[in-house]
Backbone bond lengths (Angstrom), bond angles and torsions (degrees), N, CA, C in turn:
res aa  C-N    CA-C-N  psi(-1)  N-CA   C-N-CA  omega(-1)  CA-C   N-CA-C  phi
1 X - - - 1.434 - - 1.529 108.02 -
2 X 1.219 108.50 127.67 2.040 108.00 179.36 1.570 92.23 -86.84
3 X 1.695 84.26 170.64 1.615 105.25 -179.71 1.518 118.58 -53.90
4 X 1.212 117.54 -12.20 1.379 112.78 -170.69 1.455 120.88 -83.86
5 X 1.549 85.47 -54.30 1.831 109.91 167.56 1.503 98.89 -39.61
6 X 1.441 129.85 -64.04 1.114 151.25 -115.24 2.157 89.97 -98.36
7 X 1.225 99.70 -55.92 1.144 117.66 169.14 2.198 115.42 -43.03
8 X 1.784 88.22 -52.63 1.479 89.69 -176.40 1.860 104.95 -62.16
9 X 2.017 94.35 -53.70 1.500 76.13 -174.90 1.449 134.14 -42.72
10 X 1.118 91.55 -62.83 2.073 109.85 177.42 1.421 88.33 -22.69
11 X 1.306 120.58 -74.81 1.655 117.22 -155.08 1.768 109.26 -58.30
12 X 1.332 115.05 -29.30 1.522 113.42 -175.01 2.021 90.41 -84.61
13 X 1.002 138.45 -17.06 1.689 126.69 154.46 1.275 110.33 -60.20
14 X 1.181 122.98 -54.83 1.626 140.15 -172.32 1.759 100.64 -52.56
15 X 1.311 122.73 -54.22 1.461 118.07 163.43 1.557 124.90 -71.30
16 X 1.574 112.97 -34.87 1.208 82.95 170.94 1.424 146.41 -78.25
17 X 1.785 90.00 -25.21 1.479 104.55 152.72 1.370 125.84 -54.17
18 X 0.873 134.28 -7.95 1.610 146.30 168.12 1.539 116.34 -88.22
19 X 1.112 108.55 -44.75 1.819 112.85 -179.41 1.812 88.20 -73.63
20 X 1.346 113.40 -54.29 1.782 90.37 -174.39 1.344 114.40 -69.20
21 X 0.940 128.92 -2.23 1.422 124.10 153.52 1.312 133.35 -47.31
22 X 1.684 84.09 -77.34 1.511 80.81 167.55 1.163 124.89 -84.75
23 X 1.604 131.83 4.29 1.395 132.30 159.38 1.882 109.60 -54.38
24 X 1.457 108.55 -40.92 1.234 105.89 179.21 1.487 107.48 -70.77
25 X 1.167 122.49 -61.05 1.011 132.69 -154.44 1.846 97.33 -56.39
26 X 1.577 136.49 -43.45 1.048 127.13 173.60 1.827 107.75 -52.60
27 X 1.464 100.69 -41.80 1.605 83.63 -168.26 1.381 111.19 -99.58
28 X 1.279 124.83 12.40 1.703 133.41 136.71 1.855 122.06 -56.76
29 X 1.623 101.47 -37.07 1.041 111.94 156.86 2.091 143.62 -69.16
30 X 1.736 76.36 -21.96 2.062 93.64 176.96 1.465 112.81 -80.49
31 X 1.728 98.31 -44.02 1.462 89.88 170.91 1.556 133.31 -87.89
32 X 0.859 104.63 11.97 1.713 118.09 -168.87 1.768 84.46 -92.13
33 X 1.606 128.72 -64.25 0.967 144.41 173.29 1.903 100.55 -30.39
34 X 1.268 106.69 -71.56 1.292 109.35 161.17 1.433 143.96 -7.49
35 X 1.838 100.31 -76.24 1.215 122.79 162.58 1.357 113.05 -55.39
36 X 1.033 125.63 -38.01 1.636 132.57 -157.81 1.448 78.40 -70.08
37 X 1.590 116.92 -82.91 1.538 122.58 -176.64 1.323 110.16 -8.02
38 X 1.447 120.26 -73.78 1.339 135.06 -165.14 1.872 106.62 -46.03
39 X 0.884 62.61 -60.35 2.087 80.29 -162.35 1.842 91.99 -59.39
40 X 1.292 124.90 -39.74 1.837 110.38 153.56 1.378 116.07 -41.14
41 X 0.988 114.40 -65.05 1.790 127.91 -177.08 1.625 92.77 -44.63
42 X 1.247 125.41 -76.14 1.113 134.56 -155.14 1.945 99.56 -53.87
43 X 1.217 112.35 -57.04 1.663 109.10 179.62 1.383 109.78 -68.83
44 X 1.432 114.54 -37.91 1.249 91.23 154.67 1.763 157.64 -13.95
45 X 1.698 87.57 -61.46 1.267 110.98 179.71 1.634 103.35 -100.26
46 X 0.980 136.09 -7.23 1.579 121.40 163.28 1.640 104.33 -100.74
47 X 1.242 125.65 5.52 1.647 115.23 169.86 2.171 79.21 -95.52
48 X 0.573 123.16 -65.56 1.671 100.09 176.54 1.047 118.06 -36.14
49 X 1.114 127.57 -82.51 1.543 125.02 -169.68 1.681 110.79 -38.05
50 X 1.612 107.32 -52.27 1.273 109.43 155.54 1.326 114.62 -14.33
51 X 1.472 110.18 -116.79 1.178 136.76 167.99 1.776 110.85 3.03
52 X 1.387 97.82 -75.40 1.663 103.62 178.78 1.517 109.35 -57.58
53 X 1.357 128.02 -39.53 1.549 127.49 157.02 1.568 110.89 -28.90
54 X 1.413 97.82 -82.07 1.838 100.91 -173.90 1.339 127.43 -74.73
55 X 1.553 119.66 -8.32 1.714 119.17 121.08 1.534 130.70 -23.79
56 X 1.323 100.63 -52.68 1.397 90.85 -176.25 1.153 125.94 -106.67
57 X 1.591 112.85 16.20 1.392 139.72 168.33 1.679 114.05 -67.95
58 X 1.934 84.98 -52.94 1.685 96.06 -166.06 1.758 107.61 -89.11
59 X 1.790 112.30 -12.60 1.361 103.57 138.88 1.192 157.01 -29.70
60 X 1.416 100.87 -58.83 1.485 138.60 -176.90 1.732 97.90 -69.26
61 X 1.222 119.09 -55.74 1.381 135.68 173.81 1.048 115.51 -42.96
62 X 1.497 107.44 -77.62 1.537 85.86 160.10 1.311 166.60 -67.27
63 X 0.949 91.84 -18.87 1.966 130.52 152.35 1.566 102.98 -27.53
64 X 1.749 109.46 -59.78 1.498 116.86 -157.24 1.412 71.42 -80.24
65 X 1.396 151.63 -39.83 1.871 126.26 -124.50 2.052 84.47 -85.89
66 X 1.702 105.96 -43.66 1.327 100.00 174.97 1.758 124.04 -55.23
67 X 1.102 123.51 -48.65 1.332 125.36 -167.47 1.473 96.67 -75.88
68 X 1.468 133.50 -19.65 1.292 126.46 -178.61 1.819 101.91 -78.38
69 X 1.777 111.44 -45.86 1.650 105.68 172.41 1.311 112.74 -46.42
70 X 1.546 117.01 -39.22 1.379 112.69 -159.14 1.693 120.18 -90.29
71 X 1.601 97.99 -4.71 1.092 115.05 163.72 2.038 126.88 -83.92
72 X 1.440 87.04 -31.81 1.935 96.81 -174.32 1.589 85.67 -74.70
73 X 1.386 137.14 -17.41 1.631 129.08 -159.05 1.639 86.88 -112.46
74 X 1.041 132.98 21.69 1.597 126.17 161.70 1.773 98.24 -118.37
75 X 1.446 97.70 -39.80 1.542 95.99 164.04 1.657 138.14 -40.71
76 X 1.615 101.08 -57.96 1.003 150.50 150.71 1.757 112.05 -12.88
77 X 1.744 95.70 -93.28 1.349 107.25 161.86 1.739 137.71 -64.32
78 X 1.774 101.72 -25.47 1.837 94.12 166.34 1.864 107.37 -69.40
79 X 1.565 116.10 -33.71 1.293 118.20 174.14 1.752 117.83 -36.51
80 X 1.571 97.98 -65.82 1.370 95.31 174.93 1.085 128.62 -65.22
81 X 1.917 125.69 -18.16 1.121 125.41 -172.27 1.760 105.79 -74.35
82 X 1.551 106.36 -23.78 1.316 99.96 161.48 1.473 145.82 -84.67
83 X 1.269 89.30 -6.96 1.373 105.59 -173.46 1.956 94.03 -83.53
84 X 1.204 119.60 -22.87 1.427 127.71 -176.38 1.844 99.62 -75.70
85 X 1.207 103.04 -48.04 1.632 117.33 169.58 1.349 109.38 -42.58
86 X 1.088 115.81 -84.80 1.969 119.90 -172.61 1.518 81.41 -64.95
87 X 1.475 160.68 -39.87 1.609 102.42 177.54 1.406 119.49 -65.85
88 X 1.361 109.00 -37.92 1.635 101.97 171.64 1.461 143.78 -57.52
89 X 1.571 90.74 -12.01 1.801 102.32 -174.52 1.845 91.18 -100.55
90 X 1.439 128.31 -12.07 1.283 142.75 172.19 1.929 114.67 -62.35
91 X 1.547 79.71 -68.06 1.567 102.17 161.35 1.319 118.97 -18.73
92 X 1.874 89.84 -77.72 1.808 114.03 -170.02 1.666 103.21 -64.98
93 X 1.359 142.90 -31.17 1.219 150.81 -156.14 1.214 87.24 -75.26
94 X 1.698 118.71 -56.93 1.493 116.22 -149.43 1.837 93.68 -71.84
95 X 1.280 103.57 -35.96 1.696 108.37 -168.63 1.601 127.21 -50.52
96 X 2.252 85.73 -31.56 0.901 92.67 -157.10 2.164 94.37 -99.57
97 X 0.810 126.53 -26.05 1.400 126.96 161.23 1.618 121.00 -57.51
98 X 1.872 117.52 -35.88 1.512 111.91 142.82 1.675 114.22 -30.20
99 X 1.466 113.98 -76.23 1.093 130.29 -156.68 1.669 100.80 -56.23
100 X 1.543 109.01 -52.74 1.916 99.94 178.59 1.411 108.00 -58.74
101 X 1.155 137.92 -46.00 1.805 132.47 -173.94 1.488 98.69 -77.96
102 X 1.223 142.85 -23.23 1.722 128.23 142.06 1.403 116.87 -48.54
103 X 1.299 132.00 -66.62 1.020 138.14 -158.81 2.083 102.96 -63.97
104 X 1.638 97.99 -45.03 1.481 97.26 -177.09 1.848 109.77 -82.68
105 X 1.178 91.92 -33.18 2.268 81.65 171.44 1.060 103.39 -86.02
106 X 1.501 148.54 24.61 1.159 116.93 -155.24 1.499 94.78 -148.64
């Protein structure tokens, strides 16, 4: 083969090695594009699920924070209802120890 031949070929390697280059390199570029896509979709849908997860976390939460108020205010009120109790069983004690030192001096 003379220099010329030799010359053309080389140069038709030199391009084709160049078009697969950037032939790859575009479709190194489609799927990368791709992946990227995907993996959006994908966080997408776990920042939802997320989201609706710790929705029904801070539901639940509050749920207990109410039934716990509405519980310290039953607390609350049987407390005093006893505290109304021992004065009355206080009351009757004292009434009723009047009544034994009447009954015995008397």
């Amino acid at each position: 083969m003379d220099w010329p031949a030799r010359t053309r070929w080389s140069g038709k390697l030199r391009t084709l090695k160049s078009s697969n280059r950037n032939s790859n390199y575009e479709k190194s570029s489609q799927i990368a594009a791709e992946v990227v896509e995907k993996l959006r979709e994908f966080q997408n849908t776990i920042d939802i699920g997320l989201e609706k997860e710790i929705q029904g976390i801070r539901d639940q939460v509050n749920s207990i924070l109410a039934e716990k108020q509405k519980g310290q205010a039953n607390v609350e009120q049987k407390l005093n209802q006893l505290q109304q109790i021992e004065k009355n069983m206080n009351e009757m004690d004292s009434k009723l120890d009047e009544f034994i030192t009447q009954v015995t001096l008397g």
